[in-house]
TILO-436489 format. One record per residue (C-alpha): x, y, z. Coordinates in steps of 0.2 Angstrom, whole numbers, plus 2048, in hexadecimal, padded with zeros to 3 digits. Layout:
BEGIN
XYZ ...
//
This chain:
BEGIN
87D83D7BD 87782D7B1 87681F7BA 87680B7B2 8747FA7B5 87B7F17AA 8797DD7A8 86B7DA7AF 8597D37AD 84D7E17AD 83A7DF7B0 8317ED7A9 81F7EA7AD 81A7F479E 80C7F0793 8137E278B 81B7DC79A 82B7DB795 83B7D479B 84C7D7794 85A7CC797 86D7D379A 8667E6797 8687F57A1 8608047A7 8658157A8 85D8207B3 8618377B1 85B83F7C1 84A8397C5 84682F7B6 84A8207AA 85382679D 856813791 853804793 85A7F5787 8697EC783 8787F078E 8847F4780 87A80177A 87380878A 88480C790 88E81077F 87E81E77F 884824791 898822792 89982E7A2 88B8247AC 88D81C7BC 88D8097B8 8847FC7C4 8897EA7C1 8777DF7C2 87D7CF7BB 8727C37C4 8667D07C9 8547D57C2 84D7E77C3 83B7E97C7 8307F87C6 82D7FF7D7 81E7F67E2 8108007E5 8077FD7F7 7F78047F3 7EF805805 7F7804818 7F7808827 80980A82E 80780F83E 7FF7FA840 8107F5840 80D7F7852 8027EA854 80C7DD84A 8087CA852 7F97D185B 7EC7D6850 7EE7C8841 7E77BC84A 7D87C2855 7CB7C7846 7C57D783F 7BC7E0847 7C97DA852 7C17D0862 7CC7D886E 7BE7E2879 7CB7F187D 7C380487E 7D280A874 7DC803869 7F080186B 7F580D85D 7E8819864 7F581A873 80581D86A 80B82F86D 81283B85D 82383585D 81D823861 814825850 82382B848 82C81C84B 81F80F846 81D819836 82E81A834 831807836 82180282A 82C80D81C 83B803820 8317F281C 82C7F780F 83C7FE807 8427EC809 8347E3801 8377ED7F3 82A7FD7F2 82C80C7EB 8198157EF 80C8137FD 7FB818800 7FA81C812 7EA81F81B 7E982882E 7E1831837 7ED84383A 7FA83B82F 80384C82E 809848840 81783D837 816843825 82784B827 82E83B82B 82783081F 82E841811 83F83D818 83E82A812 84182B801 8318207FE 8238287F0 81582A7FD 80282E7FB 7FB83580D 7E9836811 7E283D821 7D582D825 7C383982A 7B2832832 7A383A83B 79882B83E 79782284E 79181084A 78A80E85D 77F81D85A 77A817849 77682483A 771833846 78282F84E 78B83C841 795849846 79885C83B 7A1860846 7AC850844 7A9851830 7B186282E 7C086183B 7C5850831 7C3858820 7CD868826 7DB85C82A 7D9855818 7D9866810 7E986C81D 7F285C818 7EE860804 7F5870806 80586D80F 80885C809 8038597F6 81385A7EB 81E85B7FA 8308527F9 8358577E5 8248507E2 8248417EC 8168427F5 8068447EF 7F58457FB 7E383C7FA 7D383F805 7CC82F80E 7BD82D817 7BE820821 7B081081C 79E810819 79A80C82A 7A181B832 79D82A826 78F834823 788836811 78D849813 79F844818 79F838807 7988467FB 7A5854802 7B5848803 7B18437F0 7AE8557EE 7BF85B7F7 7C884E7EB 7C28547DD 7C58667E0 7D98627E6 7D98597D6 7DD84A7E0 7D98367E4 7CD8327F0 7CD81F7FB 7C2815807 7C2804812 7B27FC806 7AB7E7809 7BA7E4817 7AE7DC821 79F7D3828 79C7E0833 79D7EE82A 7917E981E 7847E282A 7877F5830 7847FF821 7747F481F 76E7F682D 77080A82E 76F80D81A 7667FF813 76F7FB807 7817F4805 7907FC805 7948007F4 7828057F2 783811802 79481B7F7 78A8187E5 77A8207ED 7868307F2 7918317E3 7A082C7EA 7A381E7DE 7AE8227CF 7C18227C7 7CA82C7D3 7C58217E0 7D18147E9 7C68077F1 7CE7FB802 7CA7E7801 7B97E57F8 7BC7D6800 7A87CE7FF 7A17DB7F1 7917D37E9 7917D27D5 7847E07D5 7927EB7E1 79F7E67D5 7967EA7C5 7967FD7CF 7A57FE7D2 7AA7F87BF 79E8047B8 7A78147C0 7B980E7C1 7BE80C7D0 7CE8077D5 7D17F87E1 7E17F57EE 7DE7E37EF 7E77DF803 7E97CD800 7F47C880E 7E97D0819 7DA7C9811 7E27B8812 7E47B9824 7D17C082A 7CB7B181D 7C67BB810 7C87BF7FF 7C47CE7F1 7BC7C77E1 7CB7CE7D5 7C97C77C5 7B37CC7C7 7BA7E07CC 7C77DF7BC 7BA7D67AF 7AE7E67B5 7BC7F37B2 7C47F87C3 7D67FB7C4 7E07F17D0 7EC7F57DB 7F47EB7EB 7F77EF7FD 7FE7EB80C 7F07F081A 7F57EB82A 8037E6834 80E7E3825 8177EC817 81D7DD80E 8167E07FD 8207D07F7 8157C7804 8057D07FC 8097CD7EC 80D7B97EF 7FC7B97F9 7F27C07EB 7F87B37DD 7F47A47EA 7E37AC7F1 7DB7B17E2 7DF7A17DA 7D97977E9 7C97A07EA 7C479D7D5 7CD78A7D8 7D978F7C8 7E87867C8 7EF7947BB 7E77A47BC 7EC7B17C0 7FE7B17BC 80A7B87C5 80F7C47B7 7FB7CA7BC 8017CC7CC 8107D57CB 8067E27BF 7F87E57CD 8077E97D9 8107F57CF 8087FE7C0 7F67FA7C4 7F98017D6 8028137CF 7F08127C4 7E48127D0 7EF81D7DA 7EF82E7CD 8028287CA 80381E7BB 80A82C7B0 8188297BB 81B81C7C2 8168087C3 8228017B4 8348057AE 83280C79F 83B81C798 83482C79E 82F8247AD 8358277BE 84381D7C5 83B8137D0 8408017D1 8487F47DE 8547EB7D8 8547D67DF 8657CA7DE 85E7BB7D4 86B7AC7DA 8617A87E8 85E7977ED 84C7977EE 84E7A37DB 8587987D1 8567937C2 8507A57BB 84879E7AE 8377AA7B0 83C7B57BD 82E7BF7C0 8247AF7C7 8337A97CF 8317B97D7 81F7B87DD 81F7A87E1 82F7A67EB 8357B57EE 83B7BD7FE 83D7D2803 84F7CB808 8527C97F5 8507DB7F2 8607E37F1 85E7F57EC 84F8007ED 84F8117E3 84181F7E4 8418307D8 85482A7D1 8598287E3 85F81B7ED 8558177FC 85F8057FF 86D7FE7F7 8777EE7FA 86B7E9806 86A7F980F 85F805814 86781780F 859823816 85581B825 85E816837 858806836 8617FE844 85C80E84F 84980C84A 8457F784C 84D7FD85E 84280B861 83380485A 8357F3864 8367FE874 82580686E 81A7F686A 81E7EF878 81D800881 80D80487A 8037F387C 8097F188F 801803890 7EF7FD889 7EF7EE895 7F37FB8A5 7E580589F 7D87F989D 7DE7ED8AA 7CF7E18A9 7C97E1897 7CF7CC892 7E07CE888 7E57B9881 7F67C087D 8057BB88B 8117CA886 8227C888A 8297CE89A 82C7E089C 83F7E389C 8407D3892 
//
């Protein structure tokens, strides 16, 4: 069955990025099947379903380009004590949740981001497939990569594991194989070894080499901090992006983490083979840090946006992006937030394999798109509504989210997902979970007063 909406302002992020005022969309199935002025779009389509979207504006889908959902857990904790983080803990609290406990945390980082408007996510974990069925059963466009390392930092180069290296690439070649295509199509697969500093140049070479022969992407964490380029000095020396260019890791299928303080000789590499860039500015913004964007674009990588950590709030991301990158060059105008928007929706489905796809509503394209009301306070006047958008923009303004044609929420809600059932569940394993790290390591320094248990 055809679905439309009619009357309303529709952000295409295409090419020319245009918007079209009191036009409608039709969407057949899985895709976008016209676009353009509501009397014809629904004279053409007499027996469609018809959506009234008077004071609302469609958006392409938001692309989440790298995260970790299970660090929903550690939400209010992990922000603010640095990264590496300072805490001096043997484990780390998501090391402790159990299989079902990481259900639920994955579960709720999907339901974030459904509200804040994403269609697609990158999401990078060790033994993913432990929830993949769950993440399947959100409606949401997923990529899943099985996050693989074999060097132990402590033991410096000589601290690499085979052993290690092949168990983690099995897992990526097991999640290919049961996972990629999965969900009509849905769900698509990448290999990810996890950061320079904790993979060998064997494990660089074969996960490159595994990508390549699945006919899929490949990612990495790359310049995300200090440390880890102290690190790779120390044991390589040379930095980071030099460490992956030595091993011919660098190249256009690659999705590369933060590149938060890449030199213009690393940059100028990773121009040169066309990589692609999740630029995590929230995040970033929070550790006090920043990715040089507009050096990475001038030198020809594609650029995508992500969440990280903690958060799945891509309006956040995207907001964070427009004010960091314009801080860090002291430029009053650039870039726009049209720039923005692009790096969060089509750039990200580029640099993901995806752009074929998805990214922008245009016809032939996937239906993928959230849908926001406009006559908001904090909205209003709509005179340019994609920067009214980013700048001042909240996930409560999204009202409809739909994925392959579907819809995963609707008049605000969520139609895949107990919601009300997961926030209970998952606020009953952070604090579950945390409580159990503190018992276990009972005299390791923790500056957090948690609340009372029973509380």
């Amino acid at each position: 069955m055809t679905t439309i909406i009619k009357n309303a302002t529709i952000v295409t992020g295409n090419n020319g990025r245009t918007v079209l005022y009191d036009s409608a969309i039709a969407i057949d199935g899985d895709r976008i099947v016209a676009i353009g002025p509501t009397p014809e779009v629904t004279a053409a389509h007499p027996a469609a379903e018809q959506i009234e979207g008077s004071g609302k504006a469609v958006f392409p889908g938001l692309v989440n380009c790298h995260t970790h959902l299970l660090a929903t857990n550690d939400r209010g904790i992990l922000e603010d004590l640095g990264f590496p983080t300072t805490l001096k803990f043997p484990a780390s609290a998501r090391s402790m949740l159990s299989q079902e406990e990481r259900q639920v945390m994955a579960t709720l980082g999907v339901l974030e981001a459904i509200r804040s408007g994403t269609t697609c996510l990158l999401e990078v974990q060790a033994e993913v497939a432990d929830y993949a069925e769950h993440l399947e059963k959100t409606g949401m466009r997923m990529v899943l990569a099985d996050s693989v390392n074999d060097v132990d930092e402590s033991a410096g180069p000589s601290g690499s594991s085979s052993a290690r290296m092949d168990q983690g690439l099995q897992r990526c070649a097991d999640l290919i194989d049961g996972w990629h295509g999965k969900g009509d199509g849905r769900i698509s697969c990448f290999v990810a070894p996890h950061a320079p500093e904790t993979v060998s140049p064997d494990l660089l070479r074969r996960s490159r080499e595994m990508a390549e022969s699945y006919d899929v992407g490949y990612t990495i964490h790359l310049s995300q901090s200090p440390n880890e380029i102290e690190s790779v000095m120390r044991a390589r020396g040379v930095p980071p992006t030099h460490y992956l260019f030595a091993n011919d890791f660098l190249g256009p299928r690659l999705v590369l983490a933060h590149c938060r303080y890449v030199n213009s000789a690393e940059v100028a590499l990773l121009g040169q083979a066309g990589c692609g860039v999740s630029n995590n500015a929230a995040i970033a913004a929070r550790r006090g840090a920043a990715a040089p964007v507009k050096e990475l674009l001038a030198a020809g990588c594609g650029m995508g946006m992500g969440t990280d950590n903690m958060a799945e709030d891509m309006v956040e991301v995207m907001r964070a992006g427009l004010f960091l990158e314009r801080v860090r060059r002291n430029d009053q105008m650039d870039p726009q937030p049209e720039d923005v928007l692009e790096w969060a929706s089509r750039g990200g489905a580029q640099i993901l394999g995806l752009g074929q796809e998805t990214g922008s509503l245009e016809v032939g394209k996937k239906a993928d798109l959230f849908m926001i009301n406009m006559m908001r306070p904090h909205l209003v006047p709509t005179l340019r509504i994609v920067s009214g958008f980013v700048h001042n923009g909240q996930a409560s303004d999204v009202q409809a989210v739909m994925v392959d044609g579907n819809w995963l929420m609707r008049d605000s809600k969520v139609l895949t997902i107990d919601e009300e059932d997961i926030v209970r569940q998952a606020e009953q394993v952070g604090h579950d979970v945390w409580r159990r790290l503190l018992r276990k390591y009972p005299n390791v320094p923790f500056p957090v007063s948690l609340p009372p248990e029973g509380g």
